[in-house]
TIKEMAR-385436 format. One record per residue (C-alpha): residue number from 1; residue in three letters; chain; x, y, z. Coordinates in Angstrom, 3 decimals. Layout:
BEGIN
   n res chain        u        v        w
 NUM ALA     A        X        Y        Z
...
END
This chain:
BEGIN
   n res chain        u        v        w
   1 UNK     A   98.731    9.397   86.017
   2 UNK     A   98.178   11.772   82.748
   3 UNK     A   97.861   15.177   83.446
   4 UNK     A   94.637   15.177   81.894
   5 UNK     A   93.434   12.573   84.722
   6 UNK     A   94.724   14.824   87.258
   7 UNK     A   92.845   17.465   85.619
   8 UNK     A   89.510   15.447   85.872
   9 UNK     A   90.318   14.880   89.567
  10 UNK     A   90.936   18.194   90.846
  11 UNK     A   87.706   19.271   89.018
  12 UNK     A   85.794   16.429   90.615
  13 UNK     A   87.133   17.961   94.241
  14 UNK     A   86.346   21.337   93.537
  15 UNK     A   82.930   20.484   92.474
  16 UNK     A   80.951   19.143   95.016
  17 UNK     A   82.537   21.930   97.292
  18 UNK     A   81.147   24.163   95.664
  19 UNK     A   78.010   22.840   95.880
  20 UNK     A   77.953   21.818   99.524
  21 UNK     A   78.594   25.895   99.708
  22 UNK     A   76.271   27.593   97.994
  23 UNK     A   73.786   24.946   98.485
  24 UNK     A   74.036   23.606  102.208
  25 UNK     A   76.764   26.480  103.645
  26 UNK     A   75.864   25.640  107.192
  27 UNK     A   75.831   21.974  107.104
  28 UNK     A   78.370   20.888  109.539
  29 UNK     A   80.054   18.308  107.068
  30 UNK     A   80.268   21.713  104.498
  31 UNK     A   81.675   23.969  107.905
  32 UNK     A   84.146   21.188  108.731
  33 UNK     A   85.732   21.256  105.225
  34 UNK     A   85.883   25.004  104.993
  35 UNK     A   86.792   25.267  108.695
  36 UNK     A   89.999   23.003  107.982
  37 UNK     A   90.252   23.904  103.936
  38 UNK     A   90.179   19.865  103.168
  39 UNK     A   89.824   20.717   99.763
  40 UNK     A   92.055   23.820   98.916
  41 UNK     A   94.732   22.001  100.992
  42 UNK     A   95.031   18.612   98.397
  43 UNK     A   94.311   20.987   95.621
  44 UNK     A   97.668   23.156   97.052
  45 UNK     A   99.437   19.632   97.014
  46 UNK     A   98.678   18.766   93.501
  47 UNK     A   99.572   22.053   92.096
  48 UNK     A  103.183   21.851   94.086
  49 UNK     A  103.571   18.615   92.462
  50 UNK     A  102.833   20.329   88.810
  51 UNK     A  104.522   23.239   89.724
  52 UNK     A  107.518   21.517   90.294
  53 UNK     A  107.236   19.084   87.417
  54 UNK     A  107.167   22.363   85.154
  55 UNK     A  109.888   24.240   86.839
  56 UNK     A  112.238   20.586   85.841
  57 UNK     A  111.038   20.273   82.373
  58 UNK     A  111.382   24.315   81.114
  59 UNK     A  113.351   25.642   84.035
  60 UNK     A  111.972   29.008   86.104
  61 UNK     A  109.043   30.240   84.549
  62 UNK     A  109.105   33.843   83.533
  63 UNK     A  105.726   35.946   84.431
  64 UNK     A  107.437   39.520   82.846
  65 UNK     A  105.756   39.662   79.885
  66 UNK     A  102.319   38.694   78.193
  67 UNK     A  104.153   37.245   75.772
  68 UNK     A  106.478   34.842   77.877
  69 UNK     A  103.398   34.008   80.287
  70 UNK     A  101.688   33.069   76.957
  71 UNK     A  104.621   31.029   76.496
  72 UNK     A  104.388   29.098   79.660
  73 UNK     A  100.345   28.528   78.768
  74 UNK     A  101.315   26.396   75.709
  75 UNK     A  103.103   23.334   78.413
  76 UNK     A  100.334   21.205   79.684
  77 UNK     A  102.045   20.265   83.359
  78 UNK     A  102.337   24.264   83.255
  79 UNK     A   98.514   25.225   82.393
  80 UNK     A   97.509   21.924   84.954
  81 UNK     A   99.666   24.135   87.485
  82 UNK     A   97.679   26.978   86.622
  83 UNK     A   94.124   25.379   86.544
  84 UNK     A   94.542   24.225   89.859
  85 UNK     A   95.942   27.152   91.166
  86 UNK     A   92.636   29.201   89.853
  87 UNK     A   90.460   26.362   91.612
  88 UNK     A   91.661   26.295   94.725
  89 UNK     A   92.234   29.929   95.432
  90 UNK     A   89.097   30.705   94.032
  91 UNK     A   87.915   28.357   96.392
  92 UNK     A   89.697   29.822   99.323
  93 UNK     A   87.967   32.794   98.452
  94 UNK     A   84.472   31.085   98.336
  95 UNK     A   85.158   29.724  101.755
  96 UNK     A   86.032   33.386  103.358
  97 UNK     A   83.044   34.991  101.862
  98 UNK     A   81.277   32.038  103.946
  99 UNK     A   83.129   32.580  107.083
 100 UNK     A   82.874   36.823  106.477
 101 UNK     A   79.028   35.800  106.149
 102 UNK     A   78.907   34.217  110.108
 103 UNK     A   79.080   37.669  110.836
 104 UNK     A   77.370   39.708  108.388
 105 UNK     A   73.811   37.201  108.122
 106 UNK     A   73.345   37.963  104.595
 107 UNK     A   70.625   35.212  103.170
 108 UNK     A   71.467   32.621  101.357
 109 UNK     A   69.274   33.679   98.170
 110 UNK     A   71.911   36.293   98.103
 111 UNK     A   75.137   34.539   98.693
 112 UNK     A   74.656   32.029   96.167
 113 UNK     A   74.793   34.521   93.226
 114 UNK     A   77.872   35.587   94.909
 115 UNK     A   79.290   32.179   95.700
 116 UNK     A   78.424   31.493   92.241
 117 UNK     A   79.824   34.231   90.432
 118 UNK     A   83.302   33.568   92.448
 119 UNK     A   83.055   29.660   91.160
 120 UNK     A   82.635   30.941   87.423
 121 UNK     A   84.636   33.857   87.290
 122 UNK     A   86.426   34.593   90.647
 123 UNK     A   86.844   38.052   91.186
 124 UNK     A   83.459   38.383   89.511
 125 UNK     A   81.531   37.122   92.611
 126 UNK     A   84.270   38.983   95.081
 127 UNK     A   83.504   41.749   94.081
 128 UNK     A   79.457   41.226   94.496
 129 UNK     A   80.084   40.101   97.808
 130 UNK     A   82.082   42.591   98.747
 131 UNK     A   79.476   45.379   97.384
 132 UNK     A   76.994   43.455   99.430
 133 UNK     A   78.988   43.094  102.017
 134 UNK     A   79.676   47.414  101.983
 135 UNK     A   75.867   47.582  101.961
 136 UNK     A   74.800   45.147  104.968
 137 UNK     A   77.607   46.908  107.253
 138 UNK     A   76.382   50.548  106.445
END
């Protein structure tokens, strides 16, 4: 399988997760997945594989340096690695700001932005919920 197919695949799990969560949060199919991390846990396995397919081809990968991190960003299994690393912890992430929300009762009108904001741009809609989240417990 092409690394570009794997590519398409990881997006197409991450996807409807997402949706399931800022759409139907409390649906028990949506609770079981977060509850056991179905997703984040074959998006974990595919980015071990690519990991380890990029730490063969170009050795250990060096993170010191913009430069040398640029470097790494111009090997596809390498930027597949990273991809799916970004999905699934942003996804993790997404799934505790559900779980932290069992608790706290904030509405759904609200979370979505939130759950949104972490899909697009990760710490983005962290750091909304975790304003939010300041607010409700004050």
């Amino acid at each position: 399988m092409s690394p570009s197919e794997v590519f398409s695949i990881a997006n197409m799990m991450a996807m409807p997760m997402w949706i399931l969560m800022i759409f139907l949060p409390k649906w028990k199919v949506t609770r079981f997945l977060i509850d056991y991390k179905i997703i984040p846990i074959l998006l974990s396995v595919i980015y071990i594989i690519y990991i380890f397919i990029s730490i063969q081809a170009g050795g250990m990968m060096d993170f010191g340096s913009l430069a040398s991190v640029m470097e790494l960003f111009t090997q596809q299994n390498a930027v597949l690695a990273g991809w799916v690393h970004y999905l699934t912890f942003d996804l993790v992430v997404g799934m505790w700001m559900l779980d932290q929300n069992k608790k706290l009762q904030i509405h759904q009108a609200i979370m979505a932005p939130c759950l949104l904001g972490a899909f697009m741009f990760g710490p983005l809609g962290f750091f909304l919920f975790m304003i939010i989240k300041f607010i409700k417990e004050k």
